[in-house]
C-alpha positions, 0 to 999 in steps of 0.5 A, a space after each residue: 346404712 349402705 347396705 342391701 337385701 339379703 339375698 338368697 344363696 346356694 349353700 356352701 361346704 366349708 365351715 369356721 371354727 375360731 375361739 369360743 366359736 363351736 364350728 365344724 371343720 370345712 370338707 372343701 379345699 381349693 372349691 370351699 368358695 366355688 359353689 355361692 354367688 358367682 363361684 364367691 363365700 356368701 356372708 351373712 353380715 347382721 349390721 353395718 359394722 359387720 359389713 364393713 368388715 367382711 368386705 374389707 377382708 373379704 375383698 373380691 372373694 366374698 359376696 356380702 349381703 346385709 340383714 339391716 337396710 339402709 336408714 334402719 336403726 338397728 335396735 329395731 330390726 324385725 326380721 320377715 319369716 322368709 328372711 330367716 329362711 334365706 338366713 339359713 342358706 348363707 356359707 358363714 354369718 358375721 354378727 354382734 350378739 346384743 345388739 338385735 335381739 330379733 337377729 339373735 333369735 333368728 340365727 338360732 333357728 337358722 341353725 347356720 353352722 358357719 357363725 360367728 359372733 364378734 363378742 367371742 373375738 374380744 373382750 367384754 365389758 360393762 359400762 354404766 357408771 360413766 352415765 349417771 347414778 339412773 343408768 347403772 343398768 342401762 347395759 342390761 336387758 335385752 341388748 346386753 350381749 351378755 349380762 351388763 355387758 356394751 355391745 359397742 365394740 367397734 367404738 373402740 379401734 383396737 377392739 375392732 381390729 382385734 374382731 378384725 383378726 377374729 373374721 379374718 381366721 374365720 374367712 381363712 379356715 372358711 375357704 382355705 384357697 385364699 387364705 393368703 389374701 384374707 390374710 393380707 386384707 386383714 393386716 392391712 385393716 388392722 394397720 388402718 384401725 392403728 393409724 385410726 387409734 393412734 389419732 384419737 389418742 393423739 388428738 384427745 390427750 389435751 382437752 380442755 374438758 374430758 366430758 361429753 354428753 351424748 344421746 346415745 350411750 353407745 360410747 363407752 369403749 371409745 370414753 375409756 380408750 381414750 381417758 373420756 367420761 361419757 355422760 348418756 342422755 338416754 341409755 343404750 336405747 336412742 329412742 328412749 326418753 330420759 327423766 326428769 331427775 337425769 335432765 337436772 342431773 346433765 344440767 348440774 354436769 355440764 356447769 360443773 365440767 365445762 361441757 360445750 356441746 350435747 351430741 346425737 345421731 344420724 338414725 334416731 330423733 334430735 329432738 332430745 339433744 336439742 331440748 337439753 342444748 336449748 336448756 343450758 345454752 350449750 351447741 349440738 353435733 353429730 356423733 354417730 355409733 355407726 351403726 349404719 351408713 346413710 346419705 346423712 353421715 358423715 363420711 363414705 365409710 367406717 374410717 371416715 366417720 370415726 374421722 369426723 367424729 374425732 373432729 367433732 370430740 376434739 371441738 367439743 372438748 377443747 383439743 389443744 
């Protein structure tokens, strides 16, 4: 994931107030964003769809800085006492709340009053039927962001870009002196975010086979967004094994539905999907949740590899 240490910083005046976010007014005008990393609004993004969103607002107001390194596999993130104390002196933390429970825990000690939480900035729903009878409830838990609810949000474009207008109020009422530029970065991510919708719709509408089977059932948005059913190997956990029972059941749909191809991902094992692609003589592909940016992904960015994943889905299910 291309992402970087978080770095210490001084605190800022200023604070977001947005939606279901309860945040106190910012005292500052035009010096809100004077006082951080070079004269910048220091962010405090927990993953790397969060990052990608402050930077792409943000632009050269903001200094970024990232609580999950390169390759981690976010899920797994445990977080050093003294990085919950440099937590505390970010201006405003961008995070998805379900995703890491460590980074979940960590915010609420940091008491960091600037925070907001992608799950208010859209709706949330619940996924699990589309993965099997054994994964009913395979949103719950500790990942959920709430009860049943998918994290995976930023799998579906036109939900990303609704968080995308959330964050560019946040950064506007955050540091009011350049409000007109966040304001304008963000339009023209939400339009990049259109355009992206528009292919996957476009690209997807006739397929041979509406089935995909994915080692991660982080897919549940985007399957629903685009008239898909994902059928999950493992639940919301891609180090989690499946059973017995749901391996038989994957073997039964992917006769039944034509399946071609069993995918994975960059940040968590293949071996998996590549057992249960060798079972059933079917191929294996790439794709990835983006919860991460690493050397091995395909593509430099957020619109790159959900590019390269509409390629993959088009290939797989036998686009015409």
């Amino acid at each position: 994931m291309n992402v970087r240490r978080l770095i210490p910083s001084t605190a800022l005046a200023g604070a977001v107030a947005l939606g279901v976010v309860s945040l106190s007014a910012c005292s500052g005008t035009s010096d809100a964003a004077g006082k951080g990393s070079g004269g910048k609004l220091d962010v405090v993004a927990s993953f790397y769809p969060m990052q990608y969103l402050a930077e792409q607002i943000g632009g050269g107001h903001v200094a970024v800085n990232t609580l999950t390194k390169p390759g981690v596999e976010p899920h797994d993130l445990e977080l050093k006492p003294k990085q919950v104390g440099e937590l505390g002196e970010a201006d405003v933390i961008l995070y998805l709340k379900g995703v890491q429970p460590a980074v979940d825990d960590a915010i609420a000690q940091a008491g960091v009053e600037n925070t907001v939480d992608a799950t208010t900035l859209t709706k949330m729903e619940e996924h699990g039927a589309e993965v099997g009878h054994d994964h009913g409830d395979e949103h719950g838990g500790e990942h959920a962001s709430e009860a049943g609810a998918d994290p995976h949000i930023w799998l579906d474009p036109v939900k990303y870009a609704e968080v995308a207008k959330g964050v560019g109020a946040a950064f506007e009422k955050a540091d009011p002196a350049h409000a007109a530029d966040y304001e304008k970065n963000t339009d023209a991510l939400v339009k990049k975010l259109g355009d992206l919708d528009t292919a996957f719709a476009t690209g997807l509408k006739n397929t041979a086979t509406k089935t995909f089977i994915t080692t991660h059932s982080a897919f549940g948005y985007l399957a629903e967004r685009y008239g898909l059913e994902q059928e999950g190997i493992t639940g919301i956990d891609p180090e989690s094994e499946p059973s017995p029972a749901r391996v038989r059941e994957l073997h039964e749909i992917a006769e039944k539905d034509k399946v071609s191809t069993v995918f994975f991902e960059t940040l968590a094992s293949d071996r998996t999907a590549k057992t249960l692609a060798g079972d059933t003589g079917l191929k294996t592909d790439v794709l990835d949740p983006l919860e991460g940016i690493t050397d091995r992904s395909k593509g430099r960015d957020y619109i790159e590899v959900m590019q390269s994943n509409l390629a993959a889905l088009k290939t797989a299910l036998g686009a015409k």
